[in-house]
C-alpha positions in Angstrom: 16.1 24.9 0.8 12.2 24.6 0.2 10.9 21.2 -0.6 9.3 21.1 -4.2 5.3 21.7 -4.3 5.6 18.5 -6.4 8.3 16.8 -6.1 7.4 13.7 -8.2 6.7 15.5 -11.6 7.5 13.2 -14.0 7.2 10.4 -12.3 4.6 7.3 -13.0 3.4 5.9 -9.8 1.2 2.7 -9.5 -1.2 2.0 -6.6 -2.4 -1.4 -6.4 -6.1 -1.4 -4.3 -6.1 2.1 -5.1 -10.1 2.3 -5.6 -10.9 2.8 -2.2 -9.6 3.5 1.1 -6.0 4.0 2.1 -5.3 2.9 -1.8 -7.7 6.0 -3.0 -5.9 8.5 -0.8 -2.3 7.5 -2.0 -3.3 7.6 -5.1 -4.5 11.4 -5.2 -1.6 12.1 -2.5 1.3 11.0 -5.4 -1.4 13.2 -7.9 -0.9 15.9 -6.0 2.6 16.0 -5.2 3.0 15.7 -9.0 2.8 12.0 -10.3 1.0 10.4 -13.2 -0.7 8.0 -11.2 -2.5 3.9 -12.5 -5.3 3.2 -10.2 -5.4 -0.9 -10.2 -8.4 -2.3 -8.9 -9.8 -5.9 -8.2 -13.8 -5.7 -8.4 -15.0 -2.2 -8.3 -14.6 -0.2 -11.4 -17.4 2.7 -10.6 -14.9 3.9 -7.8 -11.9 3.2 -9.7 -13.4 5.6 -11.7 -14.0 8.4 -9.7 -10.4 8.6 -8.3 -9.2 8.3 -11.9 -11.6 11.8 -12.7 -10.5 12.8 -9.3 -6.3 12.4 -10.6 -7.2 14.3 -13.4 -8.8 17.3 -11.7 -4.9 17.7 -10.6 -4.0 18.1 -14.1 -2.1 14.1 -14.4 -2.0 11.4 -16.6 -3.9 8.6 -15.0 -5.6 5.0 -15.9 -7.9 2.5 -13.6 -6.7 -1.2 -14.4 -8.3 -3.9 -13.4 -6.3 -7.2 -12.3 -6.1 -9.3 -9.7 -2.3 -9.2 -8.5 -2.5 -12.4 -6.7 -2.2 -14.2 -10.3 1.2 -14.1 -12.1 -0.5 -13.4 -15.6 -2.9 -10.8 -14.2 0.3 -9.0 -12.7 2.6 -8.9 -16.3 -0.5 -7.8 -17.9 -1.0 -4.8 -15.5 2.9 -3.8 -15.6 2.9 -3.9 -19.4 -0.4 -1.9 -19.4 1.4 0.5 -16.7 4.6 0.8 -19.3 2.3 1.0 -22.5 -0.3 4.1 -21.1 2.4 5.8 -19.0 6.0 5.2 -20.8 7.3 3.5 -17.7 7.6 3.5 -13.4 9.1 4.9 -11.2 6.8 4.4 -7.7 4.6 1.4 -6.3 2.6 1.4 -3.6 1.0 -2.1 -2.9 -1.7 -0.9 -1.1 -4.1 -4.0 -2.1 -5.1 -6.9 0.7 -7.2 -9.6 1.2 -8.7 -11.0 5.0 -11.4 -12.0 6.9 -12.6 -12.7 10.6 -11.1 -15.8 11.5 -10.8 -17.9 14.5 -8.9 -21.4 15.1 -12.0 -23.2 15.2 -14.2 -21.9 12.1 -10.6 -21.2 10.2 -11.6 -22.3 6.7 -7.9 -22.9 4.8 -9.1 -20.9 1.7 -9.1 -17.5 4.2 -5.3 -18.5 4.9 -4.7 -19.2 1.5 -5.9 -15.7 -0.1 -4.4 -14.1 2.7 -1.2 -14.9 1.3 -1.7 -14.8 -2.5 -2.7 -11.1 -2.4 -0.8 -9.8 0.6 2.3 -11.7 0.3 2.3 -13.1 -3.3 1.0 -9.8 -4.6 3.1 -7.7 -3.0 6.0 -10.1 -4.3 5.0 -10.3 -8.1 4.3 -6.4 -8.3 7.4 -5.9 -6.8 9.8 -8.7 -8.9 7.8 -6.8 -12.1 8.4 -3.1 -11.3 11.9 -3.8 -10.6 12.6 -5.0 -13.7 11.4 -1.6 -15.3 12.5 0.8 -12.9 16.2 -0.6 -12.4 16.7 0.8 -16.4 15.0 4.4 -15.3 17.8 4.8 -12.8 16.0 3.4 -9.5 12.6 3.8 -8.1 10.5 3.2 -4.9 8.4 0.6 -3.6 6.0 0.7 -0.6 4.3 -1.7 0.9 1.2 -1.7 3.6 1.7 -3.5 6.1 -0.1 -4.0 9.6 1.1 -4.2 13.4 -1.4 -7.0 13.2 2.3 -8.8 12.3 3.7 -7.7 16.0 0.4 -7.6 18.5 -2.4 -9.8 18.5 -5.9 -8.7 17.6 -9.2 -10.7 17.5 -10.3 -12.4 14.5 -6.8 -11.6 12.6 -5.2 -14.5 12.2 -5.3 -14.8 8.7 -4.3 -11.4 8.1 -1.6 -11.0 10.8 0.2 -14.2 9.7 0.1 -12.7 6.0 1.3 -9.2 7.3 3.7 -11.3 9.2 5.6 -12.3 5.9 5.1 -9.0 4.2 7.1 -7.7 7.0 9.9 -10.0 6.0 9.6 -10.2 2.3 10.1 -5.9 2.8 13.6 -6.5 4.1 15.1 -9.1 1.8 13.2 -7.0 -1.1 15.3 -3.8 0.4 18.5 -5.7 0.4 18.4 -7.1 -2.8 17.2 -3.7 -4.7 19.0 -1.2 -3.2 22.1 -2.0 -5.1 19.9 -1.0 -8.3 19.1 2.6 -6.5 15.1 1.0 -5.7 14.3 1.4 -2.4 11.8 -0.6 -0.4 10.1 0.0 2.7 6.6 -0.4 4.0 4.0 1.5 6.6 1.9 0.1 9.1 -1.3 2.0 9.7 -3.1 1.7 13.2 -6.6 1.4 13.1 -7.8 3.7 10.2 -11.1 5.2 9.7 -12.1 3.4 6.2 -15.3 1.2 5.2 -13.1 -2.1 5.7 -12.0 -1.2 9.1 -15.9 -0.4 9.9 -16.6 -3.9 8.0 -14.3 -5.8 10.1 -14.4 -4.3 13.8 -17.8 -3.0 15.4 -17.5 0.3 17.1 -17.3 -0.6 20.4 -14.2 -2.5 19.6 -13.2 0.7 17.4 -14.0 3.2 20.4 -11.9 0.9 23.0 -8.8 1.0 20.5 -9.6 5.0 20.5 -9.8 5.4 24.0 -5.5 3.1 24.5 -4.5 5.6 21.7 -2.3 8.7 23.5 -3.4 10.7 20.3 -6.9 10.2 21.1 -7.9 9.1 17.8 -8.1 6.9 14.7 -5.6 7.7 11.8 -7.1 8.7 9.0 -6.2 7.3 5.0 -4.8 11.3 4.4 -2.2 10.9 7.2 -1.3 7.3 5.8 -1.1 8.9 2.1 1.0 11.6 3.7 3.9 9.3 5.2 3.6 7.1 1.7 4.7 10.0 -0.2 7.4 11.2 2.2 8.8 8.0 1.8 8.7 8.1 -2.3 11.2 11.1 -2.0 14.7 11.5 -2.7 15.5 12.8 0.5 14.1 10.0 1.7 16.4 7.5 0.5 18.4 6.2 3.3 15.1 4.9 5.3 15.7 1.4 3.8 14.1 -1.6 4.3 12.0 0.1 7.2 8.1 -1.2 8.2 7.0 2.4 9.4 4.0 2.7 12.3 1.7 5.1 12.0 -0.8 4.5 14.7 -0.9 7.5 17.5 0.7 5.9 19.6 -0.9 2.6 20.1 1.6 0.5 20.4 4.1 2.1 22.4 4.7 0.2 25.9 3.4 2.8 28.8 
């Protein structure tokens, strides 16, 4: 049997970091393949924008929120907003992160620190909140972005990779403790991407010698991310539990 053109009509899906990025094309991916889509966002409203005009050019129900999802109160207020505009949820993608360049010697405590409160602590509070409304809907799905920065050791990604670390973790008990309530949780772990925070953290010649180790020969791109997002927001999908997914031509594998 064919798949559906759009198999989440009717469905409410959330991105959190959805302004830019991985986030945007998630966001227009679920729009696409059906959903009436929230666009959270931390800082900047002008692109925000322009996915929400862009969700609507697919003929969906969409809204940009802003709230920072590292704070418990901004959280409620962003889920009740969700419920309110939309009628409920049914999909959540925690797209939204926080790092910077770090080394052990300049490692300033505060780079730890929102490390974990928006990649970890986010992730947590948007999922604790979502479950509560999608367990009454019948179930749901929640995915998380993760990083092989939690596996392999890059330069400079301390902060992060210690955050991605526990995100890794937090995905499993998260799987184990919803599944029961039909809400399945997994998360995907890009390679090096080709988006403006991956230009803003790595300089190209780092970029081109992470290229050149790649079998596919190339960066993944946000779409390809987006894609694999989505396939794992469908029913057919629902057995892949509790999974962190790689997505990263080949980079990592041992040859």
């Amino acid at each position: 049997m064919a798949s559906s053109p759009e198999p989440f009509q009717g469905k409410v899906a959330l991105v959190t970091g959805g302004s830019r990025g991985i986030g945007r094309a998630i966001a227009l991916e679920l729009a696409r393949a059906g959903a009436d889509v929230a666009v959270n966002f931390r800082k900047n409203a002008e692109a925000a924008q322009e996915v929400v005009t862009a969700v609507r050019g697919y003929g969906r129900k969409t809204l940009a929120i802003q709230a920072d999802v590292a704070k418990q109160e901004a959280v409620d207020e962003l889920l009740g907003d969700v419920v309110d505009h939309f009628g409920g949820l049914d999909l959540l993608v925690c797209s939204a992160a926080s790092g910077r360049y770090v080394t052990l010697a300049d490692f300033p405590l505060k780079a730890l620190d929102l490390a974990l409160k928006v990649n970890v602590v986010g992730a947590f509070l948007c999922a604790q909140a979502a479950a509560a409304i999608m367990a009454p809907r019948g179930g749901g799905r929640i995915v998380m972005l993760a990083s092989p920065g939690s596996r392999r050791v890059f330069p400079g990604y301390m902060a992060v990779g210690a955050s991605k670390g526990a995100l890794d973790s937090l995905v499993r008990y998260l799987a184990v403790e919803l599944a029961p309530r039909n809400i399945v949780v997994n998360a995907v772990a890009p390679g090096i991407c080709d988006t403006e925070a991956l230009r803003a953290y790595m300089n190209q010649e780092a970029i081109d010698t992470y290229v050149a180790r790649t079998p596919r020969g190339r960066q993944v791109t946000p779409e390809e991310v987006a894609s694999l997002v989505a396939f794992l927001c469908r029913e057919e999908t629902s057995m892949i539990c509790g999974q962190v997914i790689s997505i990263d031509g080949g980079f990592f594998l041992p040859f």
